[in-house]
N, C-alpha and C positions, 0 to 999 in steps of 0.2 A: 643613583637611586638609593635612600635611606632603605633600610630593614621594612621599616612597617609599611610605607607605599609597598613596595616588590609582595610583600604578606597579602596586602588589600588586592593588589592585582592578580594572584593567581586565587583566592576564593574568589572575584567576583569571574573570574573564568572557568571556576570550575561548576560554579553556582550555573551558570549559561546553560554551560553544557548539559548538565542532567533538567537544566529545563527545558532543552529542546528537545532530549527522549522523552519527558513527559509528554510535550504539549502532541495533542492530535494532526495526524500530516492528512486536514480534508481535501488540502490538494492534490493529492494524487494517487492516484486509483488502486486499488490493490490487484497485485501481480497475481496473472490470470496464464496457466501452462499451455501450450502448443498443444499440448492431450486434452488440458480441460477444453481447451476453445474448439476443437475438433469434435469433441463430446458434444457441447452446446450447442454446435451447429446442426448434427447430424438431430438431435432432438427439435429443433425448433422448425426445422423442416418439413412439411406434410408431405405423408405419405401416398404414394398413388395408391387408393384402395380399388382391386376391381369387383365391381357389384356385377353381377350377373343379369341379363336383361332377357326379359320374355316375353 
């Protein structure tokens, strides 16, 4: 391999790389903790309210 391919091949690989930290990852969901999900649950649950009856 000449100098300048091996040159061309490592920027267009580093080039890659910092564009795939930029680019947005909307595939995949953002990490969600065992406490927040425990949280979230306990909230989205109704609560037994007791009304008094007369």
């Amino acid at each position: 391999m000449n100098r300048q391919k091996k040159l061309q091949q490592l920027f267009k690989e580093k080039s890659r790389k910092a564009n795939a930290k930029l680019a947005p990852k909307s595939n995949k969901p953002k990490y969600i903790s065992k406490a927040d999900r425990l949280k979230m649950a306990v909230e989205d649950t109704p609560e037994a309210v007791d009304t008094p009856e007369s």
